[in-house]
LOTIMAR-285496 format. One record per atom (N, C-alpha, C): residue in one letter; x, y, z. Coordinates in steps of 0.001 Angstrom, whole numbers, padded with zeros to 6 digits, always signed. Layout:
// residues N
aXYZ ...
// end
This chain:
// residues 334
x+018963-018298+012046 x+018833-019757+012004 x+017592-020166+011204 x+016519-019648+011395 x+015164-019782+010666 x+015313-019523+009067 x+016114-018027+008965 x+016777-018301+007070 x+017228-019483+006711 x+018220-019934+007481 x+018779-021073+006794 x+018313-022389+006707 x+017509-022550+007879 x+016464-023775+007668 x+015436-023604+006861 x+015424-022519+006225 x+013940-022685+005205 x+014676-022672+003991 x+015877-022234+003919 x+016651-022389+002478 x+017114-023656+002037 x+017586-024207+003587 x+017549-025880+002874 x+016326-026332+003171 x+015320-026389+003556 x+013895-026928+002896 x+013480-026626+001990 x+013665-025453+001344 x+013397-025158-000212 x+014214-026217-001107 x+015611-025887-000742 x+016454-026519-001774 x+016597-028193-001520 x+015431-028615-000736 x+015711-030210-000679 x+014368-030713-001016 x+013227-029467-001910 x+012035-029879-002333 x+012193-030926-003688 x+011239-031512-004322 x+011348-031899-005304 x+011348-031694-006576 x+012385-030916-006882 x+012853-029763-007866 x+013718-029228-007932 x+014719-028868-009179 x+016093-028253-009275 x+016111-027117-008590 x+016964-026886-007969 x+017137-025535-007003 x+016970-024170-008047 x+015785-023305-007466 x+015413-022054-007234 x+014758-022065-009093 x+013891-023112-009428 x+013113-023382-010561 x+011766-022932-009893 x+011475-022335-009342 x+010144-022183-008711 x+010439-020261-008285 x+011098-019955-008608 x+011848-018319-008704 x+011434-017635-007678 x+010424-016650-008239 x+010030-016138-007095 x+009182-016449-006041 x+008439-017544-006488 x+007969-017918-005245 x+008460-019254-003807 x+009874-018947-004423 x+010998-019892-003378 x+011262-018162-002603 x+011751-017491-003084 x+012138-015890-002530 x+010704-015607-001266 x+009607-015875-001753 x+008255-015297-001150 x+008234-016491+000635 x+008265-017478-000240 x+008596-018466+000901 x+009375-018399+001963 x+010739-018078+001468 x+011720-017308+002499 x+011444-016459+002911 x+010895-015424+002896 x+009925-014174+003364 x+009277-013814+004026 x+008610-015084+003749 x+007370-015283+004810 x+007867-016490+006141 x+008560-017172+005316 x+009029-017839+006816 x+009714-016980+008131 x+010770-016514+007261 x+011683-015516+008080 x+011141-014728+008841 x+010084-013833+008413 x+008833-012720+009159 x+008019-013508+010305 x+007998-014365+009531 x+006270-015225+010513 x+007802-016141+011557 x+008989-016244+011693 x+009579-016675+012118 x+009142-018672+012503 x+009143-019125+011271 x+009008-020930+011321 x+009214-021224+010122 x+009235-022615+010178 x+009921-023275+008872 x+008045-023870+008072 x+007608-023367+008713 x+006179-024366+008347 x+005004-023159+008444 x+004911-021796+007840 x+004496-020434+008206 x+002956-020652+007373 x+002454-020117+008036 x+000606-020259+007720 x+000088-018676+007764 x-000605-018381+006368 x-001416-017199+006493 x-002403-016986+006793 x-002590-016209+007853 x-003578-016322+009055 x-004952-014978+008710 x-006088-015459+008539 x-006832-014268+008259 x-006719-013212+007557 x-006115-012927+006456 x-005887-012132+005444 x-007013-010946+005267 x-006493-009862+005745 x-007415-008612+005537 x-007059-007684+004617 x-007566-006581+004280 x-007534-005531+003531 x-007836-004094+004082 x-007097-003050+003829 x-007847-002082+004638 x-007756-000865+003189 x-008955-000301+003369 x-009058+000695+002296 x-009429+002193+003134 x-008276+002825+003010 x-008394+004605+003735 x-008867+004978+002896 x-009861+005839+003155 x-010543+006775+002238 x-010306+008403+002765 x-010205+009089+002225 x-010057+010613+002763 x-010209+011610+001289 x-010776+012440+001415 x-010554+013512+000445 x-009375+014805+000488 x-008743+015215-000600 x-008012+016218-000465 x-008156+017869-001607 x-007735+018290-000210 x-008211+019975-001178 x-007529+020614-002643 x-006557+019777-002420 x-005835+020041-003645 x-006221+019553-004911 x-007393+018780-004647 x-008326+018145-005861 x-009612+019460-006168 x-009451+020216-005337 x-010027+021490-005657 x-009100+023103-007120 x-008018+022784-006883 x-007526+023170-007934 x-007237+022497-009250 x-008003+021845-009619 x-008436+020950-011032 x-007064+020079-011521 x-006727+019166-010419 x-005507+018195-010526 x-005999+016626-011016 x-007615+016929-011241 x-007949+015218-011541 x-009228+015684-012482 x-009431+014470-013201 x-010227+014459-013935 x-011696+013882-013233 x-012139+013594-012182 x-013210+013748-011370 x-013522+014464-010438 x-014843+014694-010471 x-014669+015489-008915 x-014874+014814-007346 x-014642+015663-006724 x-014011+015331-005167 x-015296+014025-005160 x-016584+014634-004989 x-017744+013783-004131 x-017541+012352-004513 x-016692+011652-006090 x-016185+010661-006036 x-016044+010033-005012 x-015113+010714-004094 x-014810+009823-002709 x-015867+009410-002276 x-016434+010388-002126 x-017934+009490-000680 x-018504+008996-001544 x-018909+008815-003129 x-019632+007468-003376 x-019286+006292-003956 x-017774+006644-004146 x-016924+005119-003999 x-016989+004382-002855 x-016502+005159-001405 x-017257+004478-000423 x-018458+003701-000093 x-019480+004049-001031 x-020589+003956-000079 x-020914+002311-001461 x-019738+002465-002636 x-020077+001281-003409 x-019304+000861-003043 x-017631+001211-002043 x-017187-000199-000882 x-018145-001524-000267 x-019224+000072+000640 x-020117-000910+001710 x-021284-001465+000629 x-021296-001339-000052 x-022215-002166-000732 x-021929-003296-001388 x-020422-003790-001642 x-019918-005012-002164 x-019536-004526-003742 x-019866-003230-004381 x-019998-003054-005529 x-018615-003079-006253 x-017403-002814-005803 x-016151-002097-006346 x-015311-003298-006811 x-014254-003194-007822 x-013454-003938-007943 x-012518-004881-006687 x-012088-004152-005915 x-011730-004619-004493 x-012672-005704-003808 x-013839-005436-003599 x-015083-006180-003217 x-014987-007652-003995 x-015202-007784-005219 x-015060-008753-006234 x-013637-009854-005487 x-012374-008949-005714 x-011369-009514-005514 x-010778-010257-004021 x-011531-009479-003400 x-011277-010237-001954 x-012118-011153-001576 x-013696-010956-001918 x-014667-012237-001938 x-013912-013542-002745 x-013961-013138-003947 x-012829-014287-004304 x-011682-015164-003625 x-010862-014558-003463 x-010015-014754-002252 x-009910-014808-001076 x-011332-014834-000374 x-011407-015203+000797 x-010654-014137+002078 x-010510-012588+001654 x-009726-011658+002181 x-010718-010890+003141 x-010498-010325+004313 x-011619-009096+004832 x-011228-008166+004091 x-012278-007454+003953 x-012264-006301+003638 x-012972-004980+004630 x-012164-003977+004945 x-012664-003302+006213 x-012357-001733+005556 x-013132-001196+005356 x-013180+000116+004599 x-013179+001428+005772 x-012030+002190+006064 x-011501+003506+006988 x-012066+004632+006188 x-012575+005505+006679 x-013143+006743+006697 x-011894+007375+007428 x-010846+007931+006410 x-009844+009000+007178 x-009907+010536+007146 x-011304+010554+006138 x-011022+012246+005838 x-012142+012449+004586 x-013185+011643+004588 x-013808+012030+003566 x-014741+013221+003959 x-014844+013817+002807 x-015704+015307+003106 x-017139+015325+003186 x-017891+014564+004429 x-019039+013506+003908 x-019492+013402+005669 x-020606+013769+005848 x-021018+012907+007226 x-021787+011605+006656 x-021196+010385+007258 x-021724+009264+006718 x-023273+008903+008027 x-023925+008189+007335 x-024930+008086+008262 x-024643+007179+009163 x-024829+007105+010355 x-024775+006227+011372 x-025287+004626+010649 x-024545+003266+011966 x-024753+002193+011531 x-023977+001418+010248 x-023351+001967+009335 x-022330+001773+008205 x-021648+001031+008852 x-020876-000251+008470 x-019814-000612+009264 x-018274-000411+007966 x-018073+000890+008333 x-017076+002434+008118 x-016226+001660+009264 x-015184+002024+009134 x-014063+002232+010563 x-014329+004125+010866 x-013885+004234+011643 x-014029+005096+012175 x-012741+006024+012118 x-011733+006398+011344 x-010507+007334+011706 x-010481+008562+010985 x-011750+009313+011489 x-011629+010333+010671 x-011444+011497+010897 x-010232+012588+010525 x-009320+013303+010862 x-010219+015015+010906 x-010336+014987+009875 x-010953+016214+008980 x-012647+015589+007578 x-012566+017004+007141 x-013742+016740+006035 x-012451+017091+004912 x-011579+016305+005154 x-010731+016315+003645 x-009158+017533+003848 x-008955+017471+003567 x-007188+018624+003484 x-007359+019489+002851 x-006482+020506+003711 x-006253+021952+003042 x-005681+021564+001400 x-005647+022692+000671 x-005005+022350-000501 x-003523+023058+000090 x-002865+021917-000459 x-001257+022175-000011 x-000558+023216-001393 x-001623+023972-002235 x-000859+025161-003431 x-000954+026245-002247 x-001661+026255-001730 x-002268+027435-000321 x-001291+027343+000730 x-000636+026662+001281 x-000430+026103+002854 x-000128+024569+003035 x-000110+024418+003822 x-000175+022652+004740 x-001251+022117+004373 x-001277+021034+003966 x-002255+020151+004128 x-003206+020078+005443 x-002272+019843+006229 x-002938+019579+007155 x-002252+020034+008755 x-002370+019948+009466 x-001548+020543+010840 x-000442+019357+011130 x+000660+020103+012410 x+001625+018970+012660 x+000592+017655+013964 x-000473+018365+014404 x-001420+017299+015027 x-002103+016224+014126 x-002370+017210+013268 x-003040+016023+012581 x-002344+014682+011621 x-001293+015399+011468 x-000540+014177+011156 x-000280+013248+011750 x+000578+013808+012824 x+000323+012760+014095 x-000656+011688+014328 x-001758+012178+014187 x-003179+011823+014704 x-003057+010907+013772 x-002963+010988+012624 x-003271+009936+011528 x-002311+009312+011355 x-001596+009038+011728 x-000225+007516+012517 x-000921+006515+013514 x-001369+007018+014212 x-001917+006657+015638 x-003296+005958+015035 x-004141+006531+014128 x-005461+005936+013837 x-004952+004659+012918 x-003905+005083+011969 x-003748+004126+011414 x-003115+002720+012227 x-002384+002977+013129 x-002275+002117+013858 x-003032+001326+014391 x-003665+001924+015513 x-004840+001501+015956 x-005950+000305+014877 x-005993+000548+013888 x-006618-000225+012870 x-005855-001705+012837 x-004391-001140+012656 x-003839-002578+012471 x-004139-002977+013792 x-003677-002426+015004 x-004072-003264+016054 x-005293-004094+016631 x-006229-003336+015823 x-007471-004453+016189 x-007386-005327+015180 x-006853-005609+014229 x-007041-006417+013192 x-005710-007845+013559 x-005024-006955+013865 x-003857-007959+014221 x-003994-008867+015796 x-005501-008603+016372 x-005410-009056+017826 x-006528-010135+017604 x-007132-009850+015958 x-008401-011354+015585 x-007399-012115+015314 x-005946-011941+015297 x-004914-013228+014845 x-004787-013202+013271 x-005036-011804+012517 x-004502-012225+011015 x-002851-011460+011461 x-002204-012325+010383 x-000652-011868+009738 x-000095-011918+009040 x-001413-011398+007960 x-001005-011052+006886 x-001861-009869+006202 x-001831-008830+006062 x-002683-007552+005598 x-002252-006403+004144 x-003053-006114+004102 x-002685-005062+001897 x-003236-003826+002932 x-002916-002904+002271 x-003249-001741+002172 x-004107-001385+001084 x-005224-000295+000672 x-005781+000293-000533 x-006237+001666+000027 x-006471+002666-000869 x-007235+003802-000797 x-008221+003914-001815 x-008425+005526-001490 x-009238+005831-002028 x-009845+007417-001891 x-009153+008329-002994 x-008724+009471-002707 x-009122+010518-003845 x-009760+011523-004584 x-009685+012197-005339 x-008498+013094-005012 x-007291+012917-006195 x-006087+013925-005581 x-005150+013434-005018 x-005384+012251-004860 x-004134+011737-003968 x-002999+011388-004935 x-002812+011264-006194 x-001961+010917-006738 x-000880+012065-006723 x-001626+013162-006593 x-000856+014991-006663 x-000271+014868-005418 x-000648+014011-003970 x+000079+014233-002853 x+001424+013171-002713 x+001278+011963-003446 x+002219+010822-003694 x+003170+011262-004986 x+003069+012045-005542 x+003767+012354-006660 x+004743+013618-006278 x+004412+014529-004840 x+004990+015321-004595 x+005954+014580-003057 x+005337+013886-002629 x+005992+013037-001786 x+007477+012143-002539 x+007033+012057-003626 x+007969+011131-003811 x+008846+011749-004429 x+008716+013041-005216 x+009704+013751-005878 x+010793+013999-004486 x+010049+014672-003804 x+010788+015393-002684 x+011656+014567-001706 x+011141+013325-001400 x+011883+012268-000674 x+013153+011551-001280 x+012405+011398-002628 x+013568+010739-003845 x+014196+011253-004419 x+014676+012759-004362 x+015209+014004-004830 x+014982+013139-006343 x+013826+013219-006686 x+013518+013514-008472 x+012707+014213-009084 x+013016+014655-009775 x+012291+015664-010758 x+010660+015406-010676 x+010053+016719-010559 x+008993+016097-010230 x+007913+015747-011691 x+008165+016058-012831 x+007704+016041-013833 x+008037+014455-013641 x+008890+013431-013715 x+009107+011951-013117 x+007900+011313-012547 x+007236+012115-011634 x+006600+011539-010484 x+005408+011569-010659 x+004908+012729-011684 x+003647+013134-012176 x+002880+012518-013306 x+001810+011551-012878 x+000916+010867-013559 x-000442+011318-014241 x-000978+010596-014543 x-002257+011026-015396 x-003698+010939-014573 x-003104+009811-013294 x-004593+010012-012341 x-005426+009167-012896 x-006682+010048-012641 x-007670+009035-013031 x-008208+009159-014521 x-007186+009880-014996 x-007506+009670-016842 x-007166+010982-017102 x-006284+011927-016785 x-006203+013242-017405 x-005746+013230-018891 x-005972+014072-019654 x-006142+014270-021151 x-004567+015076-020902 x-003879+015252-022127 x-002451+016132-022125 x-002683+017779-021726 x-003543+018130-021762 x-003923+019470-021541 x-003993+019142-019771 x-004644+018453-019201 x-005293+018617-018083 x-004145+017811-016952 x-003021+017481-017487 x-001843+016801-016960 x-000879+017884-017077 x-000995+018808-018028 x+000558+019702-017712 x-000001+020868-016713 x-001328+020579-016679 x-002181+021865-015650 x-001869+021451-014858 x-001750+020109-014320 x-001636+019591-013040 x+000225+019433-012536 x+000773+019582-013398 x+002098+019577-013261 x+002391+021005-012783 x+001930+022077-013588 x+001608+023274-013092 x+001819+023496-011719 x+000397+023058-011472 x+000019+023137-009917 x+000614+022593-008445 x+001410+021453-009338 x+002128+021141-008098 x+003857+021643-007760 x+004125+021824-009658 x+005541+022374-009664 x+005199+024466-008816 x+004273+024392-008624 x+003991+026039-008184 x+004070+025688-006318 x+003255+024675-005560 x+002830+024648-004870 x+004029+023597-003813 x+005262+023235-004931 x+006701+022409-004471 x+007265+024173-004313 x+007476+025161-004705 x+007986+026074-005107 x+007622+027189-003815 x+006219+026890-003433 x+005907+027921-002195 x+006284+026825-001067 x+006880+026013-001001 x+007307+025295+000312 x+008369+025762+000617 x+008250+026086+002221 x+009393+026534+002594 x+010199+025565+004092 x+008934+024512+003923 x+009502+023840+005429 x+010377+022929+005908 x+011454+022702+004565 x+012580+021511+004778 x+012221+020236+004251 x+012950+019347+004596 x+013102+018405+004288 x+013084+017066+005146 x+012585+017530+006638 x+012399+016610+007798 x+011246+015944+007106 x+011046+014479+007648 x+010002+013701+006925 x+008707+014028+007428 x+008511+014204+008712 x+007068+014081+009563 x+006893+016151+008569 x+007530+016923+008375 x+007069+018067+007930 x+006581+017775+006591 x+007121+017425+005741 x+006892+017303+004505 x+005481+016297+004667 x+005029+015250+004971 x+004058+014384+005701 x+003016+015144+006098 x+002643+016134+006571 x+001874+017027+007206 x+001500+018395+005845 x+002442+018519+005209 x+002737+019736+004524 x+002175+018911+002929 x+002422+018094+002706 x+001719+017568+001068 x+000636+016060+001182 x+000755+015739+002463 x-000033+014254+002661 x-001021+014554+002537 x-002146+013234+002832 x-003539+012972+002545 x-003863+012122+004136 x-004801+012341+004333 x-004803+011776+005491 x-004899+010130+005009 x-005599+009838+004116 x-005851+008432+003709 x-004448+007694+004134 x-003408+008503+002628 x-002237+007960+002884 x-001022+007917+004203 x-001902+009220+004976 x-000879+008877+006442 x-000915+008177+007498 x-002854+007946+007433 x-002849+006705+007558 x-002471+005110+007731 x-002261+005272+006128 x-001986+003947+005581 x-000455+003658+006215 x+000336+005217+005974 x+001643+005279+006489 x+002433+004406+008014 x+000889+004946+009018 x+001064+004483+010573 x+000229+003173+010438 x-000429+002951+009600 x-000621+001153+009453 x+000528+000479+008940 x+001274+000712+008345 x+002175-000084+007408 x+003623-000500+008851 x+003658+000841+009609 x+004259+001071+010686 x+004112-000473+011499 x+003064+000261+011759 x+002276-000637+012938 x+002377-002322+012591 x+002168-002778+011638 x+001736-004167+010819 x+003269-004530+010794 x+004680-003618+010670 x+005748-004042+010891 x+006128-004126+012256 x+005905-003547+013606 x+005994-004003+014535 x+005440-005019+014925 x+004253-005719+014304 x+003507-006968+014712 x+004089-008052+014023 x+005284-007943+013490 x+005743-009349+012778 x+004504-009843+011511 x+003805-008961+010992 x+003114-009286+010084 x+003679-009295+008339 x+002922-009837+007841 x+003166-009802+006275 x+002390-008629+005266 x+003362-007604+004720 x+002867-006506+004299 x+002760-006839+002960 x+001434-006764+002530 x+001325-006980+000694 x+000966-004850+000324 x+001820-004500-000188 x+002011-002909-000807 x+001377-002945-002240 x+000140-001776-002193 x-000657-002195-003408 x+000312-001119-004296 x-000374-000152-005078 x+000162+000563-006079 x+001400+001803-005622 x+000445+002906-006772 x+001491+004248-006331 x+001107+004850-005170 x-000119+005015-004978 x-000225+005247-003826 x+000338+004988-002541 x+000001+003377-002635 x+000060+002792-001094 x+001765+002558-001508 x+002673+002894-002113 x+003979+003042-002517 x+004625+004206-001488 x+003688+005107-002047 x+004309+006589-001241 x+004177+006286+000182 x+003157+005707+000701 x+002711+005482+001840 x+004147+005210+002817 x+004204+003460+001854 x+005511+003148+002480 x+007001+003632+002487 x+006747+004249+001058 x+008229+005143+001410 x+008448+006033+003090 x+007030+006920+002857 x+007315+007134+004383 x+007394+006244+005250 x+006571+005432+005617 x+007139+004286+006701 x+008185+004534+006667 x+009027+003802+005188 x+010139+003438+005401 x+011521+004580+005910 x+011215+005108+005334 x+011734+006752+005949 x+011826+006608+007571 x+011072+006198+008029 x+010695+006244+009446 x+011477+005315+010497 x+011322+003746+009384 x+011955+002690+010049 x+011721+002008+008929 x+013512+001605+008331 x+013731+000812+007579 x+013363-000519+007641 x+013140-001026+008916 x+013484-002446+009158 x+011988-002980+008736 x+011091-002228+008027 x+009695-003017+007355 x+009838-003193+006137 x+011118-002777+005775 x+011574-003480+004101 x+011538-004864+003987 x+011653-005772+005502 x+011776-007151+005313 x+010567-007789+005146 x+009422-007095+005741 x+007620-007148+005799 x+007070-007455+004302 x+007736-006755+003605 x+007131-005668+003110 x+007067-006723+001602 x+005872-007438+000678 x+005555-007806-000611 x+005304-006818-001795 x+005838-006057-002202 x+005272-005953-003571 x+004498-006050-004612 x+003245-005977-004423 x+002110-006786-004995 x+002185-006392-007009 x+002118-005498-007081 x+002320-004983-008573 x+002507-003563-008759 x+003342-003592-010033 x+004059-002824-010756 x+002798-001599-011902 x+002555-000339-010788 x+000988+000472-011410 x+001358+000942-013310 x+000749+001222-013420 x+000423+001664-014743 x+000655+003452-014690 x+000110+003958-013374 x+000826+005484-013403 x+002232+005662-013201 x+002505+006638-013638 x+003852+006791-014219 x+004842+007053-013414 x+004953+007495-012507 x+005622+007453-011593 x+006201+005759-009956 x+005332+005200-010566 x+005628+003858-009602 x+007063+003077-010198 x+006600+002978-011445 x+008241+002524-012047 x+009544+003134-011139 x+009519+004434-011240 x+010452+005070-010471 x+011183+004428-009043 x+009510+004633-008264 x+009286+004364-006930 x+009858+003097-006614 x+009265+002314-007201 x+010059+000677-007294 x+011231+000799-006755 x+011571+001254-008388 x+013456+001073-008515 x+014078+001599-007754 x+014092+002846-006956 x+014330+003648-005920 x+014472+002671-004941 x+013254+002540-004387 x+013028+001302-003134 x+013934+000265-003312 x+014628-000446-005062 x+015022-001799-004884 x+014283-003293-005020 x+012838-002367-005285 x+011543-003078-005075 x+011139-004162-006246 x+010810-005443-006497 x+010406-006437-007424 x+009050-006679-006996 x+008221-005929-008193 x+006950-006643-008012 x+006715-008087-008306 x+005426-008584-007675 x+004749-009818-008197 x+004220-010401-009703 x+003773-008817-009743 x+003165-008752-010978 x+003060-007551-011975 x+002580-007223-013124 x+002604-006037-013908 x+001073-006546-014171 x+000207-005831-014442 x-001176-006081-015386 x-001738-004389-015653 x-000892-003766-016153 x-001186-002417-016429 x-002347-001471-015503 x-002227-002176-014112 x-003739-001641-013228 x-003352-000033-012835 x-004392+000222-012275 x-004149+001794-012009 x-005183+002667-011318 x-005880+001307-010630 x-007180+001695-010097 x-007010+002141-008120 x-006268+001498-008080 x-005670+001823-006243 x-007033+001000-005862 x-007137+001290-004558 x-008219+000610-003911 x-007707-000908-003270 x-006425-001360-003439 x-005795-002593-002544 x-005960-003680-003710 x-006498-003314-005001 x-007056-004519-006054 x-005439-004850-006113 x-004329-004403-006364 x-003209-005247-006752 x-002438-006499-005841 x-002964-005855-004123 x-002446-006609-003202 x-003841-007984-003078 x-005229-008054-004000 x-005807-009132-003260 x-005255-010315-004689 x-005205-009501-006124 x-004705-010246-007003 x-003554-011068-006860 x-002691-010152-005958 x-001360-011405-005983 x-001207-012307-004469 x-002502-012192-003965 x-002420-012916-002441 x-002189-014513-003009 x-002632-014624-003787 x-003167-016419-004106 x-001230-016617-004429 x-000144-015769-004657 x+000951-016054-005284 x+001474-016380-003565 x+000932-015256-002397 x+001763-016046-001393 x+001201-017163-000940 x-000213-017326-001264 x-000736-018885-000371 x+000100-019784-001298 x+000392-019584-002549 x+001164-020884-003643 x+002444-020724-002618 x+002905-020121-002304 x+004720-019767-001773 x+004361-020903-000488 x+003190-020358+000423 x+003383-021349+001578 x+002863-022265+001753 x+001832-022803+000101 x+001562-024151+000205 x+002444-025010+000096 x+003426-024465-000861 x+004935-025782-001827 x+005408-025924-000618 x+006047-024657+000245 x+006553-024707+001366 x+006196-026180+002199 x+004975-026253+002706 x+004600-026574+003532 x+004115-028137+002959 x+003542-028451+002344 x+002919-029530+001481 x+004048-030457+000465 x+004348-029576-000167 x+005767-030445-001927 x+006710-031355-000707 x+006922-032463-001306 x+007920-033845-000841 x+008653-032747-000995 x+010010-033543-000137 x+011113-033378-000220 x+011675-034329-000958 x+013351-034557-001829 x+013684-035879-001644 x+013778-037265-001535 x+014311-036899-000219 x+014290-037902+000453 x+012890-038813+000878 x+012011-037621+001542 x+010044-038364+001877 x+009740-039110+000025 x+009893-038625-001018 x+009567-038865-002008 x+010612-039999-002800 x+011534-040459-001722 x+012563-041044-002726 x+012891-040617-004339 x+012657-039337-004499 x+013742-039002-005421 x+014887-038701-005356 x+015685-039475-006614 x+017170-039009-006451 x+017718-037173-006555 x+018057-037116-006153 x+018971-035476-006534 x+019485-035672-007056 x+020616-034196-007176 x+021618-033929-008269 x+022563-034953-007552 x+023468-035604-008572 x+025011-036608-007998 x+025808-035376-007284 
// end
């Protein structure tokens, strides 16, 4: 009943029906989720998992690991692209410690979900244990739940990972039965030499897996804690009737698992933009997925979900604010 009353309030705004494109679609979206004809975005946060992975130890990126802990530490300092973009926009920003290889000093205001000092390299073994996967559902949860009990309902995901693109690129081959040369990107700038090494490494390390094709195994066996994380937040933020803005390739893979898990956060679930690594195109189309936007980004860190927030406050201002009609005495179509 709530679809259809927001479809004829769209279509009785002051404007030819569905001239306002996608953000008549976003409107419906958000009404339907937030369940009202008159839907308000409530405290808009951000959460950025950070974790390191071991598989960034067999030379799969063009930086090294300690990246992580001092991208973090230019999180808490306001310094990062993310920082910029959510001050702007008026977004929290709340930066998770899931696994960085780093004792941070006391007093940081870090979230606290931190699993390990970073993941096995999955060319060796498991990433990580079938506990710890677990574990990092539950933390990620837990995050949304305190965030979702200050009354926001509406939240992005971001990371922040040396390597994580090698764990989302093998995630997604394997889930999306595609080739994994498809799935395999350039990272954080690999040169052609230092990209077929890395194709290498993961087409060797898809090759010593022997543990199936159940999702929570494969999850445990190539994940990042950041992203499994992000996985049991994305979860979680769909049981709360919230509004999911999905940043890049990363936080892509994330939700594939969710979605793997429980389809029914496809309805949550925004699209913020279309990454620049090479494998999200894929991911998209797979999913069914229409981004907001394209701007060739490729930085992860939640920057794509704070850029296109201002597209849903436009969706539920027209909503809520634009005459209708009739209030406006304009004529309609005869």
């Amino acid at each position: 009943m709530i679809t259809e009353d927001l479809k004829i309030l769209i279509d009785n705004k002051t404007k030819p029906p569905g001239s306002l494109g996608v953000l008549e679609d976003l409107a419906l979206q958000i009404g339907t989720v937030l369940g009202t004809t008159s839907p308000q975005l409530i405290k808009p946060h951000l959460v950025v998992f950070a974790a390191d992975h071991g598989i960034a130890k067999e030379g799969v990126s063009a930086f090294p690991q300690e990246v992580t802990r001092q991208m973090v530490l230019n999180f808490l300092n306001g310094g990062a692209a993310i920082n910029v973009f959510c001050k702007q926009h008026d977004i929290r920003l709340q930066v998770v410690d899931a696994g960085v290889n780093c004792d941070f000093e006391d007093g940081l205001p870090l979230g606290d979900g931190k699993i390990a000092k970073g993941t096995s390299s999955f060319l060796r073994g498991p990433a990580m244990t079938t506990f710890q996967a677990e574990l990092c559902l539950l933390k990620g949860e837990a995050v949304v739940a305190e965030i979702a009990a200050k009354g926001c309902n509406v939240i992005g995901f971001g990371e922040m990972g040396i390597g994580n693109t090698s764990s989302a690129a093998v995630l997604m081959s394997l889930l999306c039965d595609l080739p994994l040369s498809d799935c395999i990107g350039r990272g954080t700038g690999l040169n052609d030499e230092q990209l077929l090494k890395k194709q290498q490494i993961l087409e060797q390390a898809v090759a010593n897996y022997k543990g199936g094709h159940d999702i929570f195994k494969l999850m445990a066996h190539f994940g990042g804690f950041e992203l499994l994380e992000m996985t049991g937040a994305i979860l979680a933020a769909g049981k709360r009737k919230m509004i999911i803005m999905v940043d890049g390739f990363i936080a892509t893979a994330a939700y594939l698992c969710a979605y793997r898990i429980d389809q029914s956060i496809k309805k949550n679930a925004v699209f913020c933009h279309e990454s620049e690594e090479k494998g999200h195109h894929l991911l998209l189309a797979y999913l069914g997925a229409k981004p907001l936007l394209s701007l060739h980004l490729r930085l992860g860190e939640g920057t794509g979900c704070a850029l296109a927030y201002p597209l849903l406050k436009s969706a539920v201002n027209f909503l809520n604010e634009m005459a209708s009609f009739q209030s406006a005495a304009v004529s309609n179509k005869s």
